[in-house]
C-alpha positions in Angstrom: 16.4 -15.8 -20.5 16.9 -15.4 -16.6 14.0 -16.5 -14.3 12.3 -14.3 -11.6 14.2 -14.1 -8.3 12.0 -14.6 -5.6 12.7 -11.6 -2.4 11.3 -11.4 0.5 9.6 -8.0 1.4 12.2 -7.8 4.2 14.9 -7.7 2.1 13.5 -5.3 0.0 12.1 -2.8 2.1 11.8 -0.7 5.5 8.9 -0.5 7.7 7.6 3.7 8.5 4.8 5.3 9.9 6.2 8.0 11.9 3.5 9.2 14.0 1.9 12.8 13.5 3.1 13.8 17.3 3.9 17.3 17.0 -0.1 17.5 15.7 1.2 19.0 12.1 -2.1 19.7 9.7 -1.7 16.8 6.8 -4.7 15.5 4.9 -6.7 12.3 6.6 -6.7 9.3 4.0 -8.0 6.3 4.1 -7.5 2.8 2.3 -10.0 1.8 0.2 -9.8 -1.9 -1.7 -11.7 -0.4 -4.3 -10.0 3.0 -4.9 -6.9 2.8 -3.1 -6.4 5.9 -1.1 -9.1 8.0 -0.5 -10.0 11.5 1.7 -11.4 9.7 4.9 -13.9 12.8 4.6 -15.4 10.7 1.6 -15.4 7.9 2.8 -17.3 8.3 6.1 -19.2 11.5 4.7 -20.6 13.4 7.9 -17.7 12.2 10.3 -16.1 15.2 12.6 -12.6 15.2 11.3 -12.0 18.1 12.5 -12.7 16.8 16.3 -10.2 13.9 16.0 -7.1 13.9 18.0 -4.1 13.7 14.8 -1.5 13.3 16.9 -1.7 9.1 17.1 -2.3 9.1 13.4 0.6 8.2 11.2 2.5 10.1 8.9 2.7 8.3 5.1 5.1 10.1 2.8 5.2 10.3 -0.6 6.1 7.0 -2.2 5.0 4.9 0.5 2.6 1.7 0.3 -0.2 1.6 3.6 -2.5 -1.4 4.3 -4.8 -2.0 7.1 -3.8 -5.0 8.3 -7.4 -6.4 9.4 -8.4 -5.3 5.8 -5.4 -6.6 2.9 -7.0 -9.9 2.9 -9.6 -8.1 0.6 -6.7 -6.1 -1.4 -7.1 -2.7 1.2 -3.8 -1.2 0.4 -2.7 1.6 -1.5 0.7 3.8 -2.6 0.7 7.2 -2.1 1.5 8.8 -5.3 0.4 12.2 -4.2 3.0 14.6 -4.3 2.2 15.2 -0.3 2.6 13.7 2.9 -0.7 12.4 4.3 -1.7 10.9 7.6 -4.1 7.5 8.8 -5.1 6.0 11.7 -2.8 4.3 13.9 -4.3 1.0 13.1 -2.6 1.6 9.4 1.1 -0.8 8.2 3.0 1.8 6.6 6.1 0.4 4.5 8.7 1.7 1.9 10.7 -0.3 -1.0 14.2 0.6 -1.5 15.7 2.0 -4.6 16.0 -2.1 -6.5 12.2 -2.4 -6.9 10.2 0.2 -9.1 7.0 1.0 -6.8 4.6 0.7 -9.9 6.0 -3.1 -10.1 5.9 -3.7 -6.8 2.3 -2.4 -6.6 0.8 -5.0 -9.9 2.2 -7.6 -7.9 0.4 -6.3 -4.7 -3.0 -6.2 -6.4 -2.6 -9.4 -8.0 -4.6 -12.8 -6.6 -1.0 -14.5 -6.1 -0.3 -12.0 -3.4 -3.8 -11.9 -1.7 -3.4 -16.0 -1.5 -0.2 -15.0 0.2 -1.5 -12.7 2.1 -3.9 -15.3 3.5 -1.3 -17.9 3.7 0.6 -15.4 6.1 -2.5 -13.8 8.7 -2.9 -14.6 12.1 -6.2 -14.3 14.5 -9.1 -16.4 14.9 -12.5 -14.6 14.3 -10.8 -11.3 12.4 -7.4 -11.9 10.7 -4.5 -9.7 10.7 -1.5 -9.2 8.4 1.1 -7.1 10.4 4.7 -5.9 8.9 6.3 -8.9 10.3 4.5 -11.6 8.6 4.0 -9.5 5.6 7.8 -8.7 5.2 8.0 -12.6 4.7 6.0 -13.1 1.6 8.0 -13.3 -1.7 7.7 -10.4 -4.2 8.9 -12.5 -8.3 11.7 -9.6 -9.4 12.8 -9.5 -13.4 16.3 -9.8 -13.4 16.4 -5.9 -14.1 15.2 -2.8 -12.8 14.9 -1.7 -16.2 12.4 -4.7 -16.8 10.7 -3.8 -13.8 10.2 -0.5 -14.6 8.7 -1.3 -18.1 6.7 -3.5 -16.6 5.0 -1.0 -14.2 4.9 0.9 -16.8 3.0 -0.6 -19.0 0.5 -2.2 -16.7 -0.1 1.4 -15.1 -0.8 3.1 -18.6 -2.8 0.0 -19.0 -4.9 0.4 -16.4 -5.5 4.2 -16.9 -7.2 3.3 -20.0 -9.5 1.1 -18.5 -10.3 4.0 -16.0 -11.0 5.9 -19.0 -12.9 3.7 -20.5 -15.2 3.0 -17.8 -15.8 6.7 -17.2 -17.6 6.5 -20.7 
């Protein structure tokens, strides 16, 4: 049996976030620990969204992983599996894994309390902490020796945790 290879994020992926400049229309997320991405229009019910100035948000594309920095310590970031581009604030680490990891891996290990020690291993500030791209590209993500294994993996944990979804809806 082959043990776990230990990569740093910045070998395995690529920092994004264009920003929405040209003012296009995209839907306004936020990152929830709780429920990953949400409609910002949910979470701050009664907020003017339609006043804001878009143009400084930043654009996440399908497939990409967000965090707010002053807010992963508490497991605030998401992966946008929507089948749309979406935009957050500024404030917002936007990052994409290339084609060796499978995302649904990747994101178990991200919601796991190894990576939130990690995470608080790797912050910096004194009276609010912050985990930006550079220090976050320096934690260590354990790989199978496979993508195949990954991919199972992810699997299995996503089909796992649908069924608790639908078993706490009950």
């Amino acid at each position: 049996m082959n043990a776990w290879e230990q990569r740093k994020f910045k070998d395995l992926s690529s920092k994004g976030g264009k920003r929405n400049s040209s003012g296009n229309e995209y839907p306004v997320y936020s990152v929830s620990n709780q429920s990953g991405l949400i409609p910002q229009s949910e979470q701050f019910e009664g907020s003017r969204l339609d006043t804001l100035d878009k143009n400084s948000y930043k654009i996440v594309e399908p497939n990409d992983f967000v965090y707010n920095p002053a807010r992963i310590n508490v497991g605030s970031i998401a992966f946008n599996h929507l089948r749309e581009s979406i935009i957050v604030s500024s404030l917002y680490v936007i990052f994409s894994l290339n084609r060796s990891v499978d995302n649904r891996f990747a994101l178990q290990f991200i919601k796991s309390d190894d990576f939130i020690k990690e995470v608080r291993k790797n912050t910096e500030g004194s009276v609010r902490e912050y985990l930006f791209y550079e220090n976050f590209s320096n934690i260590r993500l354990p790989l199978p020796p496979t993508l195949s294994e990954q991919t199972a993996i992810g699997s299995f944990f996503q089909e796992l945790d649908q069924l608790i979804t639908l078993q706490q809806r009950e």
